[in-house]
N, CA, C and O atoms as a Tinker XYZ file with bonds, in Angstrom:
   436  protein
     1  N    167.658000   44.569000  151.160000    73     2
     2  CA   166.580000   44.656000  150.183000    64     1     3
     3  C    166.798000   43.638000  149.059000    63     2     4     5
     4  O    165.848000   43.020000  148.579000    81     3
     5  N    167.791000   43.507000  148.733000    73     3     6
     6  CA   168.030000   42.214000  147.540000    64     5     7
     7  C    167.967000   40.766000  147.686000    63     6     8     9
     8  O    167.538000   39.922000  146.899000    81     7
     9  N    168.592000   40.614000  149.109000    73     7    10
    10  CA   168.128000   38.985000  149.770000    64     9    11
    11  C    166.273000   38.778000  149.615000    63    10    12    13
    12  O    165.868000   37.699000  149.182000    81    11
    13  N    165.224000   39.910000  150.009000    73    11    14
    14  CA   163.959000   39.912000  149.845000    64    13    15
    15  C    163.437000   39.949000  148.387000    63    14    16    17
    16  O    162.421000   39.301000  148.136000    81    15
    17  N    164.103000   40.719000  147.317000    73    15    18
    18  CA   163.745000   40.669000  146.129000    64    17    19
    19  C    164.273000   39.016000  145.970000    63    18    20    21
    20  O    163.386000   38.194000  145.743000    81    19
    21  N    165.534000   38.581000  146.073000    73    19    22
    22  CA   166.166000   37.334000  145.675000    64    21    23
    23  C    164.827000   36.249000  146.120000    63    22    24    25
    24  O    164.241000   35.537000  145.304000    81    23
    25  N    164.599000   36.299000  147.198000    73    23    26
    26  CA   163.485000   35.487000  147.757000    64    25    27
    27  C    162.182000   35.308000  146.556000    63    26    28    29
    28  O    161.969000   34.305000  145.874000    81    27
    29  N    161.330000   36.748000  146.547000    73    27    30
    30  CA   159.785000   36.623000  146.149000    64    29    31
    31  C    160.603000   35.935000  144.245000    63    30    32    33
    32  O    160.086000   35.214000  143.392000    81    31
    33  N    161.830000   36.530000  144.286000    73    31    34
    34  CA   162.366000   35.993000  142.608000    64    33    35
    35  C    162.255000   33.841000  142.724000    63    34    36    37
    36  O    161.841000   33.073000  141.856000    81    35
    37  N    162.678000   33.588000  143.796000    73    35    38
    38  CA   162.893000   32.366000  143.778000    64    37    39
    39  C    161.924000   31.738000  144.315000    63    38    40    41
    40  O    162.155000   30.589000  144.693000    81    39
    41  N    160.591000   32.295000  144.499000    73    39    42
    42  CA   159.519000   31.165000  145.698000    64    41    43
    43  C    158.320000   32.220000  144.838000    63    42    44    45
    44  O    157.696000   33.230000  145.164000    81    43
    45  N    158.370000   31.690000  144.055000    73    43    46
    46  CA   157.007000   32.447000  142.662000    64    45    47
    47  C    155.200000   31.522000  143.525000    63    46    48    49
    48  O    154.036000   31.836000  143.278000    81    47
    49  N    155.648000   30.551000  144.372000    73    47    50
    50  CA   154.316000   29.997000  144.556000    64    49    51
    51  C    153.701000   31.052000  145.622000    63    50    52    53
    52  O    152.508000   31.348000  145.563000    81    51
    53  N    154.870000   31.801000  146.944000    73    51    54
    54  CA   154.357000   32.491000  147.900000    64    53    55
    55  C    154.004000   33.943000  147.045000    63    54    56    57
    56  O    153.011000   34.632000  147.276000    81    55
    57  N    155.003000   34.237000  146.046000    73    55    58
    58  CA   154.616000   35.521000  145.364000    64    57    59
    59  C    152.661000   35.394000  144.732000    63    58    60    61
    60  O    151.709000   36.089000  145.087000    81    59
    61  N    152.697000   34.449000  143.913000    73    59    62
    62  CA   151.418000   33.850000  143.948000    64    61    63
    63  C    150.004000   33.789000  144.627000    63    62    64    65
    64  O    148.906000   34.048000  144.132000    81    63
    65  N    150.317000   33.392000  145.850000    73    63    66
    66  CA   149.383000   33.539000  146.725000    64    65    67
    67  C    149.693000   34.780000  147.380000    63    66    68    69
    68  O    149.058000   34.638000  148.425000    81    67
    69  N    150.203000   35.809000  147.450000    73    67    70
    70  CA   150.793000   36.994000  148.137000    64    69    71
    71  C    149.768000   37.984000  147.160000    63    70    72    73
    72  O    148.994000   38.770000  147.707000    81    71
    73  N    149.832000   37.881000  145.866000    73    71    74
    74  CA   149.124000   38.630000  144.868000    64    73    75
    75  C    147.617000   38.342000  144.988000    63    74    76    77
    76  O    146.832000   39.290000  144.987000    81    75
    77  N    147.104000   36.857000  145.108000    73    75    78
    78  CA   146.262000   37.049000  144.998000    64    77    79
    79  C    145.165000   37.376000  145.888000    63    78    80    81
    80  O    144.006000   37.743000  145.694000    81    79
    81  N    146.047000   37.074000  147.199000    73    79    82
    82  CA   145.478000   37.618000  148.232000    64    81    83
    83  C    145.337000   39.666000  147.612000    63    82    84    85
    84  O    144.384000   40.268000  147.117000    81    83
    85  N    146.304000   39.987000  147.853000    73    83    86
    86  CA   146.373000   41.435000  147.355000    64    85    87
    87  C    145.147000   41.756000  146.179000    63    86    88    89
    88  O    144.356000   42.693000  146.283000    81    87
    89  N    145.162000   41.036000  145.350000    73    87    90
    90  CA   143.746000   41.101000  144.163000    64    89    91
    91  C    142.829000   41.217000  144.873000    63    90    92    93
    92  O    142.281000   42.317000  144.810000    81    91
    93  N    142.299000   40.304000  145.747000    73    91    94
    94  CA   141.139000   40.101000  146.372000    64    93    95
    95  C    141.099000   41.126000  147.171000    63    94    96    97
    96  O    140.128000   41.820000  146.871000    81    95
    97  N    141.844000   41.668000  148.276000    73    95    98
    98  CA   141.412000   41.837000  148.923000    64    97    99
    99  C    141.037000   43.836000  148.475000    63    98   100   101
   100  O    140.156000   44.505000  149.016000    81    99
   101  N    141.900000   44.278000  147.510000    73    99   102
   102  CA   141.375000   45.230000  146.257000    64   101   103
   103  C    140.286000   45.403000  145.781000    63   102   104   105
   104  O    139.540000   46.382000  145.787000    81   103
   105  N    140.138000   43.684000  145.046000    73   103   106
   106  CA   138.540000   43.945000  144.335000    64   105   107
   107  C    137.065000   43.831000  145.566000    63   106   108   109
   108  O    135.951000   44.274000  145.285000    81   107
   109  N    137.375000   43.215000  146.772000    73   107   110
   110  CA   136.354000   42.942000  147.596000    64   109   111
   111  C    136.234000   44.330000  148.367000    63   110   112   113
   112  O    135.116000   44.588000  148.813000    81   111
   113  N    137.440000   45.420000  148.614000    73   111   114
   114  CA   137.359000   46.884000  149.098000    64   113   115
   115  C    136.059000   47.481000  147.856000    63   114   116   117
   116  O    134.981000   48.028000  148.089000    81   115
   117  N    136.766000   47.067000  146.381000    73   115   118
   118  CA   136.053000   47.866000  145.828000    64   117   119
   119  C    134.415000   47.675000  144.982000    63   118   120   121
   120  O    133.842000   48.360000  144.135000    81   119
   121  N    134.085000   46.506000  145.642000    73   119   122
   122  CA   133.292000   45.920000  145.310000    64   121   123
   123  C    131.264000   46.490000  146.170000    63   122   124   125
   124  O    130.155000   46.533000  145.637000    81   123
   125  N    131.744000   46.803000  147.639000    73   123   126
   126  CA   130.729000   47.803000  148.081000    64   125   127
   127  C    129.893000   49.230000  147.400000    63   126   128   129
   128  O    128.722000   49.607000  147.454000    81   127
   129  N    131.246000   49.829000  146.693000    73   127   130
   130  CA   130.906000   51.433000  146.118000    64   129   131
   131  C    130.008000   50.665000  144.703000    63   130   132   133
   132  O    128.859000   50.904000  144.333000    81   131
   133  N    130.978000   49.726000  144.146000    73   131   134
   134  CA   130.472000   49.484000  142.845000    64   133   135
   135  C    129.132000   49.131000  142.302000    63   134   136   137
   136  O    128.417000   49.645000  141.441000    81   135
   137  N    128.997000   47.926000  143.199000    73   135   138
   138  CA   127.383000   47.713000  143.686000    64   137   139
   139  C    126.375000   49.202000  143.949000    63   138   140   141
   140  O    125.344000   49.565000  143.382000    81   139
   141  N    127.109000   49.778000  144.954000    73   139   142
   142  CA   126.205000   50.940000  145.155000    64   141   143
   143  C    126.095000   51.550000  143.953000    63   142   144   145
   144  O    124.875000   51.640000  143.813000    81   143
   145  N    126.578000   52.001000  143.049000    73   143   146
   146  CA   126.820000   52.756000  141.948000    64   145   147
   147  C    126.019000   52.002000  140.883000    63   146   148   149
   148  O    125.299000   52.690000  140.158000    81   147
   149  N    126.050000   50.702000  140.699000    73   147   150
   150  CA   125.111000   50.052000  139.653000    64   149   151
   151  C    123.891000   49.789000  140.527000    63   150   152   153
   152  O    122.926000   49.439000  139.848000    81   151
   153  N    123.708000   49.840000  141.531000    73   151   154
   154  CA   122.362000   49.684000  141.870000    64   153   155
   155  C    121.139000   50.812000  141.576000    63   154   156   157
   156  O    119.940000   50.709000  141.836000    81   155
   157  N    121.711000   51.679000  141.081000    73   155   158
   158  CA   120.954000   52.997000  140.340000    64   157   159
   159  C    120.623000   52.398000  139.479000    63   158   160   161
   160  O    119.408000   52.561000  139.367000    81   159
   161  N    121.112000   51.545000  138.506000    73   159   162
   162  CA   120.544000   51.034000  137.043000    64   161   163
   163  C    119.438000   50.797000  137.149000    63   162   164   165
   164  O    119.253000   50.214000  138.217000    81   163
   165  N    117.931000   51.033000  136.217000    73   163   166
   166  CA   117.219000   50.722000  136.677000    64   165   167
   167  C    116.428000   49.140000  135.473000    63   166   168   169
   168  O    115.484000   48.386000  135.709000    81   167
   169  N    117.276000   49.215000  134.374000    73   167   170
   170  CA   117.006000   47.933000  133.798000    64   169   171
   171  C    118.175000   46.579000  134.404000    63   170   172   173
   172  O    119.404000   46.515000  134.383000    81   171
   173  N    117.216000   45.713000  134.862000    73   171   174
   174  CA   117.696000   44.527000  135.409000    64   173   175
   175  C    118.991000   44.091000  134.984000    63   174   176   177
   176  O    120.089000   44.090000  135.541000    81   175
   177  N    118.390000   43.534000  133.292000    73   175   178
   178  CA   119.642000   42.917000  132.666000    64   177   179
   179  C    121.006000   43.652000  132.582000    63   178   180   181
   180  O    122.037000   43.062000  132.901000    81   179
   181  N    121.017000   45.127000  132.089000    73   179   182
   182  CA   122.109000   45.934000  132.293000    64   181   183
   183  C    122.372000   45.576000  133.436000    63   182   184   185
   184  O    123.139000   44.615000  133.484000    81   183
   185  N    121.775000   46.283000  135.116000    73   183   186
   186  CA   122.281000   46.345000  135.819000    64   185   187
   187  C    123.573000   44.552000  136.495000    63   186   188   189
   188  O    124.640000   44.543000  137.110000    81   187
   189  N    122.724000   43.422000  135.960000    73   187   190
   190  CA   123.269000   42.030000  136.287000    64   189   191
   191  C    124.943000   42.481000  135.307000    63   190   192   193
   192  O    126.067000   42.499000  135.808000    81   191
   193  N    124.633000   42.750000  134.056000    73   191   194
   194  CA   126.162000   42.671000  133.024000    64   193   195
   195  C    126.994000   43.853000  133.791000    63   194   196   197
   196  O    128.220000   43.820000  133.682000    81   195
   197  N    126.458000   44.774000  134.472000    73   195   198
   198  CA   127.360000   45.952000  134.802000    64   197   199
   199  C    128.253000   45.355000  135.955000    63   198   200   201
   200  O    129.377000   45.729000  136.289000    81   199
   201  N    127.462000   44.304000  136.502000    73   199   202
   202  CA   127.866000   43.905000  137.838000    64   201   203
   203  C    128.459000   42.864000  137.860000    63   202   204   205
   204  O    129.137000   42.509000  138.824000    81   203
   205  N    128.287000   42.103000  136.658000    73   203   206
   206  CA   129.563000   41.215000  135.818000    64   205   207
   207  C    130.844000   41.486000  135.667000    63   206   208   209
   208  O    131.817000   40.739000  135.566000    81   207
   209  N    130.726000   42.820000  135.660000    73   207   210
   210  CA   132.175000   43.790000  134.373000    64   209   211
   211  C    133.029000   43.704000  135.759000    63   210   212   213
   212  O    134.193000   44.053000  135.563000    81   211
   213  N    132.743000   43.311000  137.183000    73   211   214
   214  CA   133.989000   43.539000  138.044000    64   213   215
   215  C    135.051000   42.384000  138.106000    63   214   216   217
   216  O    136.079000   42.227000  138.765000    81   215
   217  N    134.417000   41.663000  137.190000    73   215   218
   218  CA   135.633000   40.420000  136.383000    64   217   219
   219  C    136.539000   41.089000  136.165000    63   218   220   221
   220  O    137.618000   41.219000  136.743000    81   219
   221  N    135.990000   41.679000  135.045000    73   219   222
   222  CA   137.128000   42.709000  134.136000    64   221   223
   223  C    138.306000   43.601000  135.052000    63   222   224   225
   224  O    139.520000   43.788000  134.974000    81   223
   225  N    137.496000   43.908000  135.708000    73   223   226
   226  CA   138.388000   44.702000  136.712000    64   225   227
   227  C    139.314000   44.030000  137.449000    63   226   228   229
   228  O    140.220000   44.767000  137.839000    81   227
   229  N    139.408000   42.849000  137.789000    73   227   230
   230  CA   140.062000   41.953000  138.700000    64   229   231
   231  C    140.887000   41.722000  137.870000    63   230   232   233
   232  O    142.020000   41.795000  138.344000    81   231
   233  N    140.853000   41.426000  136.643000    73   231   234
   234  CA   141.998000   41.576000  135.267000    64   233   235
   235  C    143.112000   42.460000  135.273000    63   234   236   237
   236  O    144.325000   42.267000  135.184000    81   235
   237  N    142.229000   43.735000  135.432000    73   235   238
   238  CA   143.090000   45.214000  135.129000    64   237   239
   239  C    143.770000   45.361000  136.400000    63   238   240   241
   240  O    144.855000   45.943000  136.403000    81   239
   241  N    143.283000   44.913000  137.481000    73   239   242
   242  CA   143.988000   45.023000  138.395000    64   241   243
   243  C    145.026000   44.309000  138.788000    63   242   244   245
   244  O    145.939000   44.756000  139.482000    81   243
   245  N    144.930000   42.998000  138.306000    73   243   246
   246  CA   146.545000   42.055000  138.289000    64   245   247
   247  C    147.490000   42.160000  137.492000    63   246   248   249
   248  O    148.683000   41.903000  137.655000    81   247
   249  N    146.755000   42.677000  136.314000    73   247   250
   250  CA   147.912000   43.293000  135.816000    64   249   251
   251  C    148.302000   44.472000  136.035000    63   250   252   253
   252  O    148.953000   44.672000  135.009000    81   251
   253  N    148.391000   45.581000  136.748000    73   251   254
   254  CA   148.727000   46.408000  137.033000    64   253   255
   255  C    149.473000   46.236000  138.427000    63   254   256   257
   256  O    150.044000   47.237000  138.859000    81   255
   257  N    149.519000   45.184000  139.097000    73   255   258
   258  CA   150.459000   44.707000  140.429000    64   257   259
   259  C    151.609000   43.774000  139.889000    63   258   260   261
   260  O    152.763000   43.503000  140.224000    81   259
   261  N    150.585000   43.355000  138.722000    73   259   262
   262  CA   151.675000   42.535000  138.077000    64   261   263
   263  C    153.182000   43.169000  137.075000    63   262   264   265
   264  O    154.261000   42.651000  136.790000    81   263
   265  N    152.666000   44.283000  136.829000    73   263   266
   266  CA   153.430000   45.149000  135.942000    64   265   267
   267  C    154.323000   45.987000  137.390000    63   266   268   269
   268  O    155.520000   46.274000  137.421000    81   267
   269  N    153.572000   46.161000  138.179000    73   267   270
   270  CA   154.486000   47.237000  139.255000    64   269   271
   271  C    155.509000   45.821000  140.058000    63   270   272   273
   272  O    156.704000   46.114000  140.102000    81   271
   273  N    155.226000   44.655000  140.552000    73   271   274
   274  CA   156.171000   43.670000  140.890000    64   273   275
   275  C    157.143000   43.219000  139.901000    63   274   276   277
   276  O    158.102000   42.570000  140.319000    81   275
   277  N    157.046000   43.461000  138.661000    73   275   278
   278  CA   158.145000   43.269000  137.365000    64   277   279
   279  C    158.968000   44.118000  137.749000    63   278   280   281
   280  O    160.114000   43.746000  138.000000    81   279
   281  N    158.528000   45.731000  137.922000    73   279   282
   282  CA   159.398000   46.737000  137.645000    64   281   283
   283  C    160.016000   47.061000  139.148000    63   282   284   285
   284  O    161.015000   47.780000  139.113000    81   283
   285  N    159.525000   46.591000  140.619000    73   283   286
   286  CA   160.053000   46.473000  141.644000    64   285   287
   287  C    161.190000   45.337000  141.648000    63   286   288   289
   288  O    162.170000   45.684000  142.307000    81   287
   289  N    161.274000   44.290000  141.171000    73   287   290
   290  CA   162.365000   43.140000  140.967000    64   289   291
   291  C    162.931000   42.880000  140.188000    63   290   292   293
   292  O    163.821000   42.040000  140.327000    81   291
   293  N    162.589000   43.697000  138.569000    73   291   294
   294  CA   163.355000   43.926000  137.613000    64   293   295
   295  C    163.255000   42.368000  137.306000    63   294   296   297
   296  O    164.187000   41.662000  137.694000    81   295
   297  N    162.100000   41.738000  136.579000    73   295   298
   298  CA   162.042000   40.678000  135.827000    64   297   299
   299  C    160.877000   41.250000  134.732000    63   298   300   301
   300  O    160.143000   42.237000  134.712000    81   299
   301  N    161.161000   39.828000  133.631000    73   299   302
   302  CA   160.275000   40.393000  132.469000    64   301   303
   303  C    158.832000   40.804000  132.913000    63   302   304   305
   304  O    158.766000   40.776000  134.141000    81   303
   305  N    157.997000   41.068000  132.496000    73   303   306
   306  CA   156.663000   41.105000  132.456000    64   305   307
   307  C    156.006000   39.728000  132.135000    63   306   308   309
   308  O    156.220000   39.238000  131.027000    81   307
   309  N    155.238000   39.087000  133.014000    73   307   310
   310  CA   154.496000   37.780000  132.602000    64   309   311
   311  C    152.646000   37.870000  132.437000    63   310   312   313
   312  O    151.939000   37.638000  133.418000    81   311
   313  N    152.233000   38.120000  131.501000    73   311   314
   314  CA   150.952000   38.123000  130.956000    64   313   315
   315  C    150.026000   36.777000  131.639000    63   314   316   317
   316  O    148.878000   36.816000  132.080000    81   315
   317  N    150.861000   35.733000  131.559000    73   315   318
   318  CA   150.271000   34.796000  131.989000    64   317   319
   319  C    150.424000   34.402000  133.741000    63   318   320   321
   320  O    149.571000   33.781000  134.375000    81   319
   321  N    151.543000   34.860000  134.223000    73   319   322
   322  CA   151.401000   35.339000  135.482000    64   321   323
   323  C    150.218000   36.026000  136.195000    63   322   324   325
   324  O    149.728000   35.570000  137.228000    81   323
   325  N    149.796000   37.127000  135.598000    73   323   326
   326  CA   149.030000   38.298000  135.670000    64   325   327
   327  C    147.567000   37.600000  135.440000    63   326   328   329
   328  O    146.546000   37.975000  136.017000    81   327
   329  N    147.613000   36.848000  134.786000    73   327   330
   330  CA   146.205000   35.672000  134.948000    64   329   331
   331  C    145.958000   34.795000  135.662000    63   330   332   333
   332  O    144.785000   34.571000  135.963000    81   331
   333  N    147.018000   34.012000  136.161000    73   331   334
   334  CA   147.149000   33.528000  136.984000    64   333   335
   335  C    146.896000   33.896000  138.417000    63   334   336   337
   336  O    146.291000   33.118000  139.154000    81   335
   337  N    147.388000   35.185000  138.880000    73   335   338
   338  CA   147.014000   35.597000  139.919000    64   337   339
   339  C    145.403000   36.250000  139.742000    63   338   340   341
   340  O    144.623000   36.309000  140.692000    81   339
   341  N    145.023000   36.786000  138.163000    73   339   342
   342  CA   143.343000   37.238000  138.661000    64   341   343
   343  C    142.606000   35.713000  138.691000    63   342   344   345
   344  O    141.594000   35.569000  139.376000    81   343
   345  N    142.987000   34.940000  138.161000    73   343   346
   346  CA   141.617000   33.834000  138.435000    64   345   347
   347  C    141.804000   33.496000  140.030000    63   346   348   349
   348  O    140.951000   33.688000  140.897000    81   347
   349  N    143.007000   32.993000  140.202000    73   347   350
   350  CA   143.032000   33.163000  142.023000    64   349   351
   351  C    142.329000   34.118000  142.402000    63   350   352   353
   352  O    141.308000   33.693000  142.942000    81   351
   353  N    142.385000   35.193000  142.378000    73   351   354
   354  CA   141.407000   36.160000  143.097000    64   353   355
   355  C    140.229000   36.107000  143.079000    63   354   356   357
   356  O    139.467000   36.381000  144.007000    81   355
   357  N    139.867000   35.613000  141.618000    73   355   358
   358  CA   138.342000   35.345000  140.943000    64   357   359
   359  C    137.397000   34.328000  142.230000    63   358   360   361
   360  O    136.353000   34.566000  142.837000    81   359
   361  N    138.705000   32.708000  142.260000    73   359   362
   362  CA   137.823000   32.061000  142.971000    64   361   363
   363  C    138.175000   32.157000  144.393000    63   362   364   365
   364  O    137.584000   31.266000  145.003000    81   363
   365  N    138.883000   32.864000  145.147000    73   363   366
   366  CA   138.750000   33.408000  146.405000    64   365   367
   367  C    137.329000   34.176000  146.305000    63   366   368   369
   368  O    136.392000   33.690000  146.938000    81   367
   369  N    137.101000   35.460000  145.472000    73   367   370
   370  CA   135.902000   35.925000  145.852000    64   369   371
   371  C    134.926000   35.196000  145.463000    63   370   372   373
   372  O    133.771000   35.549000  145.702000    81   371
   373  N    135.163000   34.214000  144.890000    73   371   374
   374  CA   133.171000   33.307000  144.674000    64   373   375
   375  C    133.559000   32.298000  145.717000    63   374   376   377
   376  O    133.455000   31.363000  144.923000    81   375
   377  N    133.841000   31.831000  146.590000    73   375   378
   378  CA   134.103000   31.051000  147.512000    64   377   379
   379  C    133.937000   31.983000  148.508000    63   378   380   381
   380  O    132.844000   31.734000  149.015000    81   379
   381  N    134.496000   33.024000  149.114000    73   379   382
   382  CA   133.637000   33.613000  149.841000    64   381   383
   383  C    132.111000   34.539000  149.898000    63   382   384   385
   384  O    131.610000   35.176000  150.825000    81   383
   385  N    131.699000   34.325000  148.645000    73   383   386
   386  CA   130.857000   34.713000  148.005000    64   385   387
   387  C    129.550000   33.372000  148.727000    63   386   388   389
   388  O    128.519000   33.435000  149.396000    81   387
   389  N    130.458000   32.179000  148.036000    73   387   390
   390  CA   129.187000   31.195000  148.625000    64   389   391
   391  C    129.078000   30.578000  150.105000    63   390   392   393
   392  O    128.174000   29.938000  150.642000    81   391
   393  N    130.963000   31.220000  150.795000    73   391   394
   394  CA   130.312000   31.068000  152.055000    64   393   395
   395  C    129.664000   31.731000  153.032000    63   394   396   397
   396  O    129.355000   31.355000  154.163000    81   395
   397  N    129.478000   32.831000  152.441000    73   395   398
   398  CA   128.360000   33.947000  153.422000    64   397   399
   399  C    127.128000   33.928000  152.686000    63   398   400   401
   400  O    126.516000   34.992000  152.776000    81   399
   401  N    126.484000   32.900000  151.869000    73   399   402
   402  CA   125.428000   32.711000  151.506000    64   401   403
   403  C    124.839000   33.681000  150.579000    63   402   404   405
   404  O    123.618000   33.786000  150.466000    81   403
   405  N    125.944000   34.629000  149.689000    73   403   406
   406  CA   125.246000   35.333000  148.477000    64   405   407
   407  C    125.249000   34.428000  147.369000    63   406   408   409
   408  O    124.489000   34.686000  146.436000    81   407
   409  N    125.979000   33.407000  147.313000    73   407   410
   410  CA   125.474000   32.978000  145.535000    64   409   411
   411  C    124.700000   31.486000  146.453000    63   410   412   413
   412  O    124.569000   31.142000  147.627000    81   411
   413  N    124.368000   30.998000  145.219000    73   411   414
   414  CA   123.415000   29.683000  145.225000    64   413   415
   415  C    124.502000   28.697000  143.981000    63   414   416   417
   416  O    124.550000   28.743000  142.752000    81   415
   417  N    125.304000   27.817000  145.059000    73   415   418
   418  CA   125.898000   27.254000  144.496000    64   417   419
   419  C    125.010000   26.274000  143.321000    63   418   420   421
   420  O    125.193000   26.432000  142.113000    81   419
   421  N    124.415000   25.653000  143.660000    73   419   422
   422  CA   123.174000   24.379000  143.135000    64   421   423
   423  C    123.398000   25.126000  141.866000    63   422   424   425
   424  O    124.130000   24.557000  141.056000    81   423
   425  N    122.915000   26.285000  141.532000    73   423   426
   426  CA   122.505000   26.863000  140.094000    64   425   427
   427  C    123.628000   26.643000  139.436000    63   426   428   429
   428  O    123.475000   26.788000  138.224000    81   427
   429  N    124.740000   26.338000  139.771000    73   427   430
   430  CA   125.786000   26.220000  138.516000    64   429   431
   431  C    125.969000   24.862000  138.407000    63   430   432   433
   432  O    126.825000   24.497000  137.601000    81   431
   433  N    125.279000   23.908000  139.120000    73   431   434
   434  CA   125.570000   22.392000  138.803000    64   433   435
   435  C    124.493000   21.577000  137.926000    63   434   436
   436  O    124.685000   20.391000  137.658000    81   435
């Protein structure tokens, strides 16, 4: 067990992509119910910001893998780690977002 902790301690790029795969694949489980759940809203604009807020969540959620992989390997806590792995997650899900044809890339250029 310590040669494997020694490892994810010394190769932070696979820990990296290991998390953010793990983010994603979290926020994209929980991303079906959520939708369902704001799709009750029945004012537009709320319902678009409610459906925004799963940013936020992709936040709370790296840091909370990020806080449980500190305390599994016994290193400090990294805040900026923990961001690091949600924006990875962020643009994994808008990249698969625009390759199954839900967003309209054009509109952000």
């Amino acid at each position: 067990m310590e040669e494997i902790i020694a490892f994810f301690v010394e190769h932070e790029k696979v820990v990296w992509a290991m998390m953010s795969f793990i983010i994603f694949g979290i926020i994209y489980a929980l991303k079906i119910p959520y939708k369902k759940l704001t799709s009750k809203i029945t004012n537009e604009k709320v319902r678009q910001l409610a459906n925004k807020a799963i940013v936020i969540l992709t936040f709370a959620v790296s840091i909370g893998l990020t806080l449980g992989y500190s305390e599994l390997v016994n290193i400090d806590f990294s805040l900026s780690h923990s961001i690091k792995y949600a924006v990875s997650a962020i643009a994994l899900y808008s990249a698969t977002e625009i390759k199954k044809g839900n967003k309209d890339i054009n509109k952000f250029a």
